[in-house]
PyMOL Python script that loads the backbone (N, CA, C, O; Angstrom):
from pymol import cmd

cmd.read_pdbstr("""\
ATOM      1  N   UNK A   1     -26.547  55.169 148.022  1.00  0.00           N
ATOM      2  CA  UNK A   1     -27.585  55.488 147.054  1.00  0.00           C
ATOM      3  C   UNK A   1     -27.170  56.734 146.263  1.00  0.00           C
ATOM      4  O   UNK A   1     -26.710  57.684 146.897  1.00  0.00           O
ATOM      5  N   UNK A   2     -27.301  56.814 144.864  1.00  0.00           N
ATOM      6  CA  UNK A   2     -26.655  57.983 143.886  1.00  0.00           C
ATOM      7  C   UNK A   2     -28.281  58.432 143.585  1.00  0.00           C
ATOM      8  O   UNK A   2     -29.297  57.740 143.520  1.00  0.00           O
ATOM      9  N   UNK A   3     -28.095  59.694 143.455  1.00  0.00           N
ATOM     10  CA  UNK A   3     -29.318  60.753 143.256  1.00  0.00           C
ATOM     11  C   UNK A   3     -28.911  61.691 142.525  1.00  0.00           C
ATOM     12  O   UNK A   3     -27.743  62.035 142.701  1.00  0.00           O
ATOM     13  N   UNK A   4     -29.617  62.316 141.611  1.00  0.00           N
ATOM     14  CA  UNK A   4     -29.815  63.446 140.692  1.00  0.00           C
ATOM     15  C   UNK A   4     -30.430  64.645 141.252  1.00  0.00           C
ATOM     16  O   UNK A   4     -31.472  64.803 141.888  1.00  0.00           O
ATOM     17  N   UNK A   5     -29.386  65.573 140.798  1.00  0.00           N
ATOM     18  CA  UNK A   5     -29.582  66.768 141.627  1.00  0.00           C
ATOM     19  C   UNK A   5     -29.544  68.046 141.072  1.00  0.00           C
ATOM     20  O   UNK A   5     -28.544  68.715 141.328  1.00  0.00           O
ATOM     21  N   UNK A   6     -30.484  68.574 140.310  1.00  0.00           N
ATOM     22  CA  UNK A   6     -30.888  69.358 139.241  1.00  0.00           C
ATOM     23  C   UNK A   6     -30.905  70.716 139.932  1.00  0.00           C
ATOM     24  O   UNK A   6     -31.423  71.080 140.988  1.00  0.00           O
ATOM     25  N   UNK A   7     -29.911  71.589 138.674  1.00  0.00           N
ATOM     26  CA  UNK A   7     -29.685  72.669 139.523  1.00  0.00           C
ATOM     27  C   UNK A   7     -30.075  73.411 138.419  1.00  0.00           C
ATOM     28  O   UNK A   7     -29.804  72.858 137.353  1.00  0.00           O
ATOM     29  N   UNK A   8     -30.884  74.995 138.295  1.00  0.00           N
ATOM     30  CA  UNK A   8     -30.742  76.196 137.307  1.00  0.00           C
ATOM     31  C   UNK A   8     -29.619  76.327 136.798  1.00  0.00           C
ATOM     32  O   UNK A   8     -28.712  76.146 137.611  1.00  0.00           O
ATOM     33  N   UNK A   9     -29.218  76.629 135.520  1.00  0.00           N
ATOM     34  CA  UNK A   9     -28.461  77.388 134.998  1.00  0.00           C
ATOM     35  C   UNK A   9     -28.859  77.947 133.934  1.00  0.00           C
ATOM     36  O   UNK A   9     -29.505  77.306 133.106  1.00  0.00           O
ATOM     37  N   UNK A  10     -28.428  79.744 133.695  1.00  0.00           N
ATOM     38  CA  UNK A  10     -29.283  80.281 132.745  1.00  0.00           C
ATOM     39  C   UNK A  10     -28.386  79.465 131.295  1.00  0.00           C
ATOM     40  O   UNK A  10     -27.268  78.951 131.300  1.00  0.00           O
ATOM     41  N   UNK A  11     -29.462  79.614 130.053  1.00  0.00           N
ATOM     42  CA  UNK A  11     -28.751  79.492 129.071  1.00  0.00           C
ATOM     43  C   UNK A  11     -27.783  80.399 128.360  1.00  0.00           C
ATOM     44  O   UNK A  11     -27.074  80.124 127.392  1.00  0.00           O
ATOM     45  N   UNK A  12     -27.903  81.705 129.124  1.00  0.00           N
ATOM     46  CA  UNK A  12     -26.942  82.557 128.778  1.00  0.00           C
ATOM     47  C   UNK A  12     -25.839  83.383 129.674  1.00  0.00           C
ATOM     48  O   UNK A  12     -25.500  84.552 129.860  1.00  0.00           O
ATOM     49  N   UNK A  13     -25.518  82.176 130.078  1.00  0.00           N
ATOM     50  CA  UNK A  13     -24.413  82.625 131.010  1.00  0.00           C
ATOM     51  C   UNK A  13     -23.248  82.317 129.968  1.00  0.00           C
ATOM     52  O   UNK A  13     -23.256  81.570 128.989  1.00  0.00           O
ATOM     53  N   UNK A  14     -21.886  83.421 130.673  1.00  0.00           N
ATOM     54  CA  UNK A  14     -20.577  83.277 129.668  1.00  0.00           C
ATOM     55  C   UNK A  14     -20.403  82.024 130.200  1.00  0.00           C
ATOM     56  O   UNK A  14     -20.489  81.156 129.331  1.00  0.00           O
ATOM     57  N   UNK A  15     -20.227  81.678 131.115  1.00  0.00           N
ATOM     58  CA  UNK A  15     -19.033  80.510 131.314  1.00  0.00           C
ATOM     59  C   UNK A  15     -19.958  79.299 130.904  1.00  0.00           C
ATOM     60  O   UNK A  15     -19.070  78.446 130.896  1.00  0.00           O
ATOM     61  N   UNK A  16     -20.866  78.746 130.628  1.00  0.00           N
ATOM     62  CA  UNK A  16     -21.817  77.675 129.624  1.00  0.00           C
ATOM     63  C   UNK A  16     -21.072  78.191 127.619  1.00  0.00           C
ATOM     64  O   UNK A  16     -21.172  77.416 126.668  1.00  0.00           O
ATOM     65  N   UNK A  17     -20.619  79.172 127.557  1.00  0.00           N
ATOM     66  CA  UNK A  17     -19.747  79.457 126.340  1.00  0.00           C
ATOM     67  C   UNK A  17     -18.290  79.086 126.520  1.00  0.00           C
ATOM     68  O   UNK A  17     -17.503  78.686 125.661  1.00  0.00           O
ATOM     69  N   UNK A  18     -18.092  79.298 127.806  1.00  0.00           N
ATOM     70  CA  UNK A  18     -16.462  78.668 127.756  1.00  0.00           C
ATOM     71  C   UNK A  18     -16.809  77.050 128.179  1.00  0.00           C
ATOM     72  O   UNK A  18     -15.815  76.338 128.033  1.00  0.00           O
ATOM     73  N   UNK A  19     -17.749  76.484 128.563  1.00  0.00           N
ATOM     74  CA  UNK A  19     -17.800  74.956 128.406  1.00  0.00           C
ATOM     75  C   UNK A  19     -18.191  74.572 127.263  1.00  0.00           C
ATOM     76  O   UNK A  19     -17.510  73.708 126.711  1.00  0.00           O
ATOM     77  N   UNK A  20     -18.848  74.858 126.888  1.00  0.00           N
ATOM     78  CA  UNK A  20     -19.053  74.623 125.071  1.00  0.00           C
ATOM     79  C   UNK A  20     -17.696  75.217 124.394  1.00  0.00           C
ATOM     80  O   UNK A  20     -17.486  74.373 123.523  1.00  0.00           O
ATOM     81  N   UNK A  21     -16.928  75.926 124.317  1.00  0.00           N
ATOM     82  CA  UNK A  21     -16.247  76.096 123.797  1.00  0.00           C
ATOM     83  C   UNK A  21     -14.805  74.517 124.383  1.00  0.00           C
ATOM     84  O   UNK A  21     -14.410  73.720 123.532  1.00  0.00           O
ATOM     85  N   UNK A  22     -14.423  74.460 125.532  1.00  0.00           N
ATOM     86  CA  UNK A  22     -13.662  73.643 126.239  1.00  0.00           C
ATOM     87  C   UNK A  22     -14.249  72.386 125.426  1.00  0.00           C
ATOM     88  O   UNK A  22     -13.406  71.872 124.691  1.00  0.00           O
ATOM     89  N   UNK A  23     -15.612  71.739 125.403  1.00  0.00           N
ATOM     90  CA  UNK A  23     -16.135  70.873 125.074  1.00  0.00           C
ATOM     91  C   UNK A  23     -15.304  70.770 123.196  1.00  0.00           C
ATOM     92  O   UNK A  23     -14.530  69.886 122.830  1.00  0.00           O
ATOM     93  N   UNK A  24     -15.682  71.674 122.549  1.00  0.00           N
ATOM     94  CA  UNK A  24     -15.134  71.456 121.365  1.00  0.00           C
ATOM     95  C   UNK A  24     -13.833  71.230 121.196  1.00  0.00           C
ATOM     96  O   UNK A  24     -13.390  70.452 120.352  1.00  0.00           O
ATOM     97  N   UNK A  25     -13.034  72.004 122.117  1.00  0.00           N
ATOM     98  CA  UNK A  25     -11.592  71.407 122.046  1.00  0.00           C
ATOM     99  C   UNK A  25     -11.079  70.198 122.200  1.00  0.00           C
ATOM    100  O   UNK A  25      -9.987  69.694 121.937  1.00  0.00           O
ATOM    101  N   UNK A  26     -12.147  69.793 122.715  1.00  0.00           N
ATOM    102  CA  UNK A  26     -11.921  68.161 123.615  1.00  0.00           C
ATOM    103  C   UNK A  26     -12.330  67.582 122.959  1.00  0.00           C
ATOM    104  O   UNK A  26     -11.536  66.756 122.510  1.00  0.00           O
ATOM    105  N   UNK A  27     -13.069  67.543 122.664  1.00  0.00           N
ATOM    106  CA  UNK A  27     -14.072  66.521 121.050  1.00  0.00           C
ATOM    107  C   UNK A  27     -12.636  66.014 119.579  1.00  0.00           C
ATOM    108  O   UNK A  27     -12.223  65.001 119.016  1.00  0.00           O
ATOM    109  N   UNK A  28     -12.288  68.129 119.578  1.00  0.00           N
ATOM    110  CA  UNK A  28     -11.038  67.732 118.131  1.00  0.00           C
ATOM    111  C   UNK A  28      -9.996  66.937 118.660  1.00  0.00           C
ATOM    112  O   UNK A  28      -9.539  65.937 118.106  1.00  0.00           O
ATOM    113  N   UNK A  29      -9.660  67.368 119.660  1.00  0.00           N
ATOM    114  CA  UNK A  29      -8.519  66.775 120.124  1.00  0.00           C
ATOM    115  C   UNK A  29      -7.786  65.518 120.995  1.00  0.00           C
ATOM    116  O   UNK A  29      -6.617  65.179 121.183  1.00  0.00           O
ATOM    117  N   UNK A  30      -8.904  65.092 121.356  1.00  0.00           N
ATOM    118  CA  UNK A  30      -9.201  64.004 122.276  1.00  0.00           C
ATOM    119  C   UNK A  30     -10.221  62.952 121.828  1.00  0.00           C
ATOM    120  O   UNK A  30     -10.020  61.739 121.882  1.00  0.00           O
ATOM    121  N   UNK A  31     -11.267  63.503 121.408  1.00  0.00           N
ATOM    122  CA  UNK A  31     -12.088  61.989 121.400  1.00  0.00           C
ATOM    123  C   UNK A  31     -12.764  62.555 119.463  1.00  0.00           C
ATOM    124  O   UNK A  31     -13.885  62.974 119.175  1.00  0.00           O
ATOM    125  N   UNK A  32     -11.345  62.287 118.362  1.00  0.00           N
ATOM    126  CA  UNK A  32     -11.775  62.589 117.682  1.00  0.00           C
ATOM    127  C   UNK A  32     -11.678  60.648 116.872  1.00  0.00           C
ATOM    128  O   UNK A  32     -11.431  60.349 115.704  1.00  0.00           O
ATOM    129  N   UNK A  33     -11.831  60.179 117.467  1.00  0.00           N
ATOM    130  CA  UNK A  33     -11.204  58.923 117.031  1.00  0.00           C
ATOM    131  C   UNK A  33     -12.681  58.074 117.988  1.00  0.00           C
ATOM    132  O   UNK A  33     -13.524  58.532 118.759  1.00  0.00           O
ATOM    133  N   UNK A  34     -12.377  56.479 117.373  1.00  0.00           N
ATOM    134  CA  UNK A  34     -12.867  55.177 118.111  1.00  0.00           C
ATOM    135  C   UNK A  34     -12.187  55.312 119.398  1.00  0.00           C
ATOM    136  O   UNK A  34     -10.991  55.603 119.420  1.00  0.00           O
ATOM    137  N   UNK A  35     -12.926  55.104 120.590  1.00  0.00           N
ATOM    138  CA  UNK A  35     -11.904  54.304 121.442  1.00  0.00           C
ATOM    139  C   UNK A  35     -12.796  53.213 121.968  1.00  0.00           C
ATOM    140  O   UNK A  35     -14.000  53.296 122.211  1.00  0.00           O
ATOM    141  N   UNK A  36     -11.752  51.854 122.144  1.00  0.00           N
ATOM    142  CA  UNK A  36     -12.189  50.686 122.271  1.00  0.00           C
ATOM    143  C   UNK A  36     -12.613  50.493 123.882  1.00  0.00           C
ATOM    144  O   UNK A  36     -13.269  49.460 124.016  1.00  0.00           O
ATOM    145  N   UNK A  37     -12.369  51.359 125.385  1.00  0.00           N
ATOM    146  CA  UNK A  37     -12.680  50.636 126.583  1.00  0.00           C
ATOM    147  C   UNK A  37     -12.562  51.754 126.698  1.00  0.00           C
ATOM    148  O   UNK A  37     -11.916  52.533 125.997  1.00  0.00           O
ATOM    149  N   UNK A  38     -13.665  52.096 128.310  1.00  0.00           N
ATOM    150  CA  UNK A  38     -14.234  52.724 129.106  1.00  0.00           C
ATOM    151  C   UNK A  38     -12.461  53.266 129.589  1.00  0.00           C
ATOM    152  O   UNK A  38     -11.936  54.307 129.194  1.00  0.00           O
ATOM    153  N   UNK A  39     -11.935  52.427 130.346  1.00  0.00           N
ATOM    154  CA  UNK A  39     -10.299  52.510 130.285  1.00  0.00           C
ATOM    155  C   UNK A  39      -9.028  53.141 129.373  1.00  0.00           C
ATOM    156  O   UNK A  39      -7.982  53.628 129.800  1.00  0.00           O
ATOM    157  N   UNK A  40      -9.430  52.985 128.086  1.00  0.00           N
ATOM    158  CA  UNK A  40      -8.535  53.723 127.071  1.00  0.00           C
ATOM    159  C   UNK A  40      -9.517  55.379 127.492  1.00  0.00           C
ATOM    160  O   UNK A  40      -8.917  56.387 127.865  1.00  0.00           O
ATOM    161  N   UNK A  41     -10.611  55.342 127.375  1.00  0.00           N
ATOM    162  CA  UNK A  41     -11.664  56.540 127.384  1.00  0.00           C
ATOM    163  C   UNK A  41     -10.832  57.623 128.528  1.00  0.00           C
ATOM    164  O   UNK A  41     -10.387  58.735 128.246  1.00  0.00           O
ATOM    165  N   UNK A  42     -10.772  56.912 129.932  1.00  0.00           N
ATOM    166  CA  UNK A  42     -10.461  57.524 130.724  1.00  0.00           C
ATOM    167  C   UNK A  42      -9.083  57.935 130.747  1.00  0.00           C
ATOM    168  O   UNK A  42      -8.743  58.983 131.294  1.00  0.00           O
ATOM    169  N   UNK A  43      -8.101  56.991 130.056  1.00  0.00           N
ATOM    170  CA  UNK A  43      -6.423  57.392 130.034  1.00  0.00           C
ATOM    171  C   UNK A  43      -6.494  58.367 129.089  1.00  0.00           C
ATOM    172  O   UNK A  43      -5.801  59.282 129.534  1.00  0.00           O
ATOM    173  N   UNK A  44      -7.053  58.767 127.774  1.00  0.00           N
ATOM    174  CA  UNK A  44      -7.138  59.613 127.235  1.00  0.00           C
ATOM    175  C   UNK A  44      -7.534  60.845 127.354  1.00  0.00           C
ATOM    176  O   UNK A  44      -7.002  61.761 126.728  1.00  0.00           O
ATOM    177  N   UNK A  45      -8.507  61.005 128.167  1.00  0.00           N
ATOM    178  CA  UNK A  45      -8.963  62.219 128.698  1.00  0.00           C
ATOM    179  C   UNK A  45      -8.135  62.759 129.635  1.00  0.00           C
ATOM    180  O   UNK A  45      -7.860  63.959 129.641  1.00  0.00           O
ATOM    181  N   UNK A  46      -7.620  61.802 130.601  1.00  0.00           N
ATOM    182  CA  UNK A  46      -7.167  61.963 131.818  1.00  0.00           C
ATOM    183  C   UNK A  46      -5.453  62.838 131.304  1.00  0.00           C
ATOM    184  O   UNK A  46      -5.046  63.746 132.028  1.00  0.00           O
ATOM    185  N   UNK A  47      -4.778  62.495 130.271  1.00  0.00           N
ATOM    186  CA  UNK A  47      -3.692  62.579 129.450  1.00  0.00           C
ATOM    187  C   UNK A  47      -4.066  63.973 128.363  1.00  0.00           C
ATOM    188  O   UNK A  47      -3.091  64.661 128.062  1.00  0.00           O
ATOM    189  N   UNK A  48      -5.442  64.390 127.782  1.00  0.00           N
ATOM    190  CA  UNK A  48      -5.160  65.698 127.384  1.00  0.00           C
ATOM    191  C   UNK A  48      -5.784  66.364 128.586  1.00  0.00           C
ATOM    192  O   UNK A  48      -5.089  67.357 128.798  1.00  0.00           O
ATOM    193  N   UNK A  49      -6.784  66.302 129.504  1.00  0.00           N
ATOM    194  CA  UNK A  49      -6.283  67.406 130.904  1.00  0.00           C
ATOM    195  C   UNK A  49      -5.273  67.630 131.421  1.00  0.00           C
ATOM    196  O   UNK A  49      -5.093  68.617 132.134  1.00  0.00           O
ATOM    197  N   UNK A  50      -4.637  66.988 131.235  1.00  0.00           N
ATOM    198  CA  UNK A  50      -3.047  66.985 131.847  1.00  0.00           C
ATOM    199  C   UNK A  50      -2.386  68.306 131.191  1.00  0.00           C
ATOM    200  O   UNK A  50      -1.979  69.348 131.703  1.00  0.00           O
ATOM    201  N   UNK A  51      -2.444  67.804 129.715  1.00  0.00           N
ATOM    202  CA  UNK A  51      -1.661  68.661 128.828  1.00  0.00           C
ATOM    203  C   UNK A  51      -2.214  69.833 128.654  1.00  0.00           C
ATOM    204  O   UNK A  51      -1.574  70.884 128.608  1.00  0.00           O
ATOM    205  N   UNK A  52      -3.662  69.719 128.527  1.00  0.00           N
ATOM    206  CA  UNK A  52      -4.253  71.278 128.915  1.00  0.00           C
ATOM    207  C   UNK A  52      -3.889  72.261 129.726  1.00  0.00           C
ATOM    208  O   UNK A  52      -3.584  73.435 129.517  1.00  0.00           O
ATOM    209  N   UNK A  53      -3.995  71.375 131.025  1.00  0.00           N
ATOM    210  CA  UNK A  53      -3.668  72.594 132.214  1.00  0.00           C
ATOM    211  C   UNK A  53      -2.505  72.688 131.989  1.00  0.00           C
ATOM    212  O   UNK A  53      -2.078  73.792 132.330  1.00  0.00           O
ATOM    213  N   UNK A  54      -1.518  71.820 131.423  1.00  0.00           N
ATOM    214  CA  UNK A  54      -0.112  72.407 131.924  1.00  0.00           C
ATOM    215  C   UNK A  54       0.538  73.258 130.686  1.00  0.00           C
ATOM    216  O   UNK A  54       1.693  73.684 130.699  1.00  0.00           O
ATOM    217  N   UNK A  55      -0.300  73.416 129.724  1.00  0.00           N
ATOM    218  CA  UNK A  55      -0.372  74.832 128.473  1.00  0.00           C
ATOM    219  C   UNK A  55      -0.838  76.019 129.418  1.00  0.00           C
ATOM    220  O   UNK A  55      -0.645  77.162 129.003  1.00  0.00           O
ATOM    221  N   UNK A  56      -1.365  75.860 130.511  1.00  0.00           N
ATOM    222  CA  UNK A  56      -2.625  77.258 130.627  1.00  0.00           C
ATOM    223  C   UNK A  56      -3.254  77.788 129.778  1.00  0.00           C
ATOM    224  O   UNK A  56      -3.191  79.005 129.604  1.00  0.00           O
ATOM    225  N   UNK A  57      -4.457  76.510 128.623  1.00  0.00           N
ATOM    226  CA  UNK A  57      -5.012  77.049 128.003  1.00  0.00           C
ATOM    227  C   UNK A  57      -6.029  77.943 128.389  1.00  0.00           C
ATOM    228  O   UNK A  57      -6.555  77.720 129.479  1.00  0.00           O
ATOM    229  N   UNK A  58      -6.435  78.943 127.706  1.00  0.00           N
ATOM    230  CA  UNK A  58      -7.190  80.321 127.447  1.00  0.00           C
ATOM    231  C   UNK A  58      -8.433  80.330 126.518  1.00  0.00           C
ATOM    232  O   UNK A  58      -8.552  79.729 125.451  1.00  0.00           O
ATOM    233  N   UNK A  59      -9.181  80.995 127.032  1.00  0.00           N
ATOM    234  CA  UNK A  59     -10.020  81.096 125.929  1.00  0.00           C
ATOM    235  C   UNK A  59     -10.083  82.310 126.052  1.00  0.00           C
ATOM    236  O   UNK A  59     -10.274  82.975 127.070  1.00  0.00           O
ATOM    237  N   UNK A  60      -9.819  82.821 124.357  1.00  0.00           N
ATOM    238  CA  UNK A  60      -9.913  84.585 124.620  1.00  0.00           C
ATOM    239  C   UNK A  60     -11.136  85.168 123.770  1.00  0.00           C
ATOM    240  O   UNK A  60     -11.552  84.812 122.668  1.00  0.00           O
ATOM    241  N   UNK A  61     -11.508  86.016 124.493  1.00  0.00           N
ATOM    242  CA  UNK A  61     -12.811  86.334 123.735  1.00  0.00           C
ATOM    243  C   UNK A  61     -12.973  87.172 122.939  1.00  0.00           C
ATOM    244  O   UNK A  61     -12.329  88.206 123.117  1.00  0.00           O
ATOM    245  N   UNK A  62     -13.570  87.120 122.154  1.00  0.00           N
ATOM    246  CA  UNK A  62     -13.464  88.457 120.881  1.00  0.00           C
ATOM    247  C   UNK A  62     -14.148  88.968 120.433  1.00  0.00           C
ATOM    248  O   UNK A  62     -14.110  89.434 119.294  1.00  0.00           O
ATOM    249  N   UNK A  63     -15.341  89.053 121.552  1.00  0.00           N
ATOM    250  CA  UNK A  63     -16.801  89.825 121.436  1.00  0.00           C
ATOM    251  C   UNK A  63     -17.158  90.146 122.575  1.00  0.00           C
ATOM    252  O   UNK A  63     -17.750  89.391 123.346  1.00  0.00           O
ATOM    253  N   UNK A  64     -16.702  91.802 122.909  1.00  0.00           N
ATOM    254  CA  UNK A  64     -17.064  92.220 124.203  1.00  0.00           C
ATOM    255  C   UNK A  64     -18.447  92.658 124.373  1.00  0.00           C
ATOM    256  O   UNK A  64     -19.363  92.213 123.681  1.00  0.00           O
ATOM    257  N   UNK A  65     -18.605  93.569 125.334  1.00  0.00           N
ATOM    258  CA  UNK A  65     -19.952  93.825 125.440  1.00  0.00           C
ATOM    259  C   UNK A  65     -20.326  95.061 124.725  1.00  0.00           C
ATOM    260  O   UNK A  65     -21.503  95.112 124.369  1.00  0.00           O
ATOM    261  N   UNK A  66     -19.474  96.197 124.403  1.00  0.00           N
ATOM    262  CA  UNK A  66     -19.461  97.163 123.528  1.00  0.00           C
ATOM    263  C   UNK A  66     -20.135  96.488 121.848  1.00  0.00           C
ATOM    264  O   UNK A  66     -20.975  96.996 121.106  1.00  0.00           O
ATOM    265  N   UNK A  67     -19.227  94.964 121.674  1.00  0.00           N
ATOM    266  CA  UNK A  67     -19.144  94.731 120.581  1.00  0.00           C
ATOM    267  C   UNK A  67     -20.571  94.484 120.293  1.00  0.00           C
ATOM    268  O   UNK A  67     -21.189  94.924 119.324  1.00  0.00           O
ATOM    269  N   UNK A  68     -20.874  93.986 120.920  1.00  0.00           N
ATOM    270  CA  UNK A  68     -22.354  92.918 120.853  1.00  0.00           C
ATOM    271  C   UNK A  68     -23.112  94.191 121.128  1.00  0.00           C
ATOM    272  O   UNK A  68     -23.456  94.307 119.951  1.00  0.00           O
ATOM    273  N   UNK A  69     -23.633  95.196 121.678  1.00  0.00           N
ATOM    274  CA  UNK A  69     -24.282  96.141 121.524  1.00  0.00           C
ATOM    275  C   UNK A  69     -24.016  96.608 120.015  1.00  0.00           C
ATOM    276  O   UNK A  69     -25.061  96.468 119.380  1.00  0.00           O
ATOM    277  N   UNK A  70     -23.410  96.905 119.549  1.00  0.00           N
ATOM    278  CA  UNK A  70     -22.789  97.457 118.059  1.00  0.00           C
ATOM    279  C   UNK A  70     -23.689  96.294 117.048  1.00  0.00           C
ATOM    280  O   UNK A  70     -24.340  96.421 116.011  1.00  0.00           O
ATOM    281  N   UNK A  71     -23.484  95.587 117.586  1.00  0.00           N
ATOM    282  CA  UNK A  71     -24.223  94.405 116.294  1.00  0.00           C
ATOM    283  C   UNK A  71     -25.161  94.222 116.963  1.00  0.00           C
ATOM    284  O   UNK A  71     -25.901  93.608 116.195  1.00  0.00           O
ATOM    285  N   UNK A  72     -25.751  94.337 118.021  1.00  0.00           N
ATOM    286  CA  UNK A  72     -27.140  93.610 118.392  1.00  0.00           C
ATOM    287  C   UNK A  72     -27.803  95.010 118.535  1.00  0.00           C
ATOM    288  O   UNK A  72     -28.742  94.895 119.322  1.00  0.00           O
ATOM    289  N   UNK A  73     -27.691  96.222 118.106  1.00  0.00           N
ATOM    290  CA  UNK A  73     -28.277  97.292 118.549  1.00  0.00           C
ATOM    291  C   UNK A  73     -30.046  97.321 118.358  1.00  0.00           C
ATOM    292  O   UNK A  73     -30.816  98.033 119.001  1.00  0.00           O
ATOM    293  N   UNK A  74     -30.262  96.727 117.713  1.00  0.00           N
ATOM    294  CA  UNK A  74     -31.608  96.319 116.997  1.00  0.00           C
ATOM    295  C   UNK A  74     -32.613  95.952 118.329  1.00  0.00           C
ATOM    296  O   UNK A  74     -33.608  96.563 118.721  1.00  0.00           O
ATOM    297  N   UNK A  75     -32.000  94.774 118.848  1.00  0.00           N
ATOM    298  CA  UNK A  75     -32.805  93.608 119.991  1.00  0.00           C
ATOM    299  C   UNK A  75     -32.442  94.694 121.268  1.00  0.00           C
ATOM    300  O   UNK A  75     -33.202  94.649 122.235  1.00  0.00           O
ATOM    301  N   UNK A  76     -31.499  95.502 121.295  1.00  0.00           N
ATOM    302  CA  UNK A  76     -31.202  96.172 122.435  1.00  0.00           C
ATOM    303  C   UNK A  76     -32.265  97.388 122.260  1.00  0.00           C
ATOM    304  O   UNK A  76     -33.042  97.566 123.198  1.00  0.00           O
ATOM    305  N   UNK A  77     -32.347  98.154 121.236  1.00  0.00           N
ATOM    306  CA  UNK A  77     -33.635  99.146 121.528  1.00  0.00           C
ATOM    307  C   UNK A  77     -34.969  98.654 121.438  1.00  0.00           C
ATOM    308  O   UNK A  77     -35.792  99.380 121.997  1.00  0.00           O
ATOM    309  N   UNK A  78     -35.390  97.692 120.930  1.00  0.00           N
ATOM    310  CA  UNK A  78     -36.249  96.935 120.970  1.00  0.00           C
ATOM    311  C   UNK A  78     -36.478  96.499 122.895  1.00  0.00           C
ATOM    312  O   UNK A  78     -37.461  96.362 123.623  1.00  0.00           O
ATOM    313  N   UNK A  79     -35.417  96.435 123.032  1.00  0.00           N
ATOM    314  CA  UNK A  79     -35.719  95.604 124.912  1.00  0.00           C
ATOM    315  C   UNK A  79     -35.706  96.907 125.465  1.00  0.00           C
ATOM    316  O   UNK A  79     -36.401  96.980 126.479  1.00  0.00           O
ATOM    317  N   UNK A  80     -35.162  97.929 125.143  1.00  0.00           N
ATOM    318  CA  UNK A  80     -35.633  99.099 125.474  1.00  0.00           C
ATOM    319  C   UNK A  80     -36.829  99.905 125.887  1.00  0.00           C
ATOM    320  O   UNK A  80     -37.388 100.320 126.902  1.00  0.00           O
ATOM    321  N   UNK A  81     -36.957  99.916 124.315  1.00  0.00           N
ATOM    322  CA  UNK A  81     -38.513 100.144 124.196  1.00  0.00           C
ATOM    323  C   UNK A  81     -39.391 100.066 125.061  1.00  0.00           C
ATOM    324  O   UNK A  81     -40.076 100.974 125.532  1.00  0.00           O
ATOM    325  N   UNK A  82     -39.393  98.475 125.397  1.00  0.00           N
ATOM    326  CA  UNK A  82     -40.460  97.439 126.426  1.00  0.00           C
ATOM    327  C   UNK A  82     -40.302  98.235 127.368  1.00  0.00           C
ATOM    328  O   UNK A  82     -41.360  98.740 127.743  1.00  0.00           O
ATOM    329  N   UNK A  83     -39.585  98.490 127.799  1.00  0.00           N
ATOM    330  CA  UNK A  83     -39.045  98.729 129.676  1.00  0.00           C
ATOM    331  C   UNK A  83     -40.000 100.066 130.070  1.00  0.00           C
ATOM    332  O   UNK A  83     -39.953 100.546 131.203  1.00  0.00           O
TER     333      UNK A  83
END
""", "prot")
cmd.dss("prot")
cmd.show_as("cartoon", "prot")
cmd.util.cbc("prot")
cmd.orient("prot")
């Protein structure tokens, strides 16, 4: 018997940004086309994970937490404020 098994995750966690980000890579690069069978679906995917991991792709980030204070300073004294 298969069951659904619903777990929290915040919406603002980093690594939900590195799956959305992973997700887009995979979209351009992999399933930017028709594919005709569940089977082509899976050799294709199965064929750029391959090539992924064996790049050691990265995702590098380019908005630290300094940064995002600097531009979000607004919502940050504002949450301030509250406290």
């Amino acid at each position: 018997m298969k069951r659904i098994e619903f777990h929290y995750t915040p919406k603002h966690a980093s690594w939900l940004n590195m799956v959305e980000i992973e997700i887009g890579v995979m979209n351009r690069q992999c399933l930017d086309r028709r594919i005709a069978t569940w089977d082509d679906l899976r050799l294709s995917l199965t064929a750029w994970e391959t090539a992924r991991n064996s790049e050691n792709a990265r995702i590098k980030w380019m908005f630290d937490v300094d940064n995002a204070r600097l531009k979000l300073n607004r919502a940050y004294k504002l949450l301030n404020s509250q406290n």
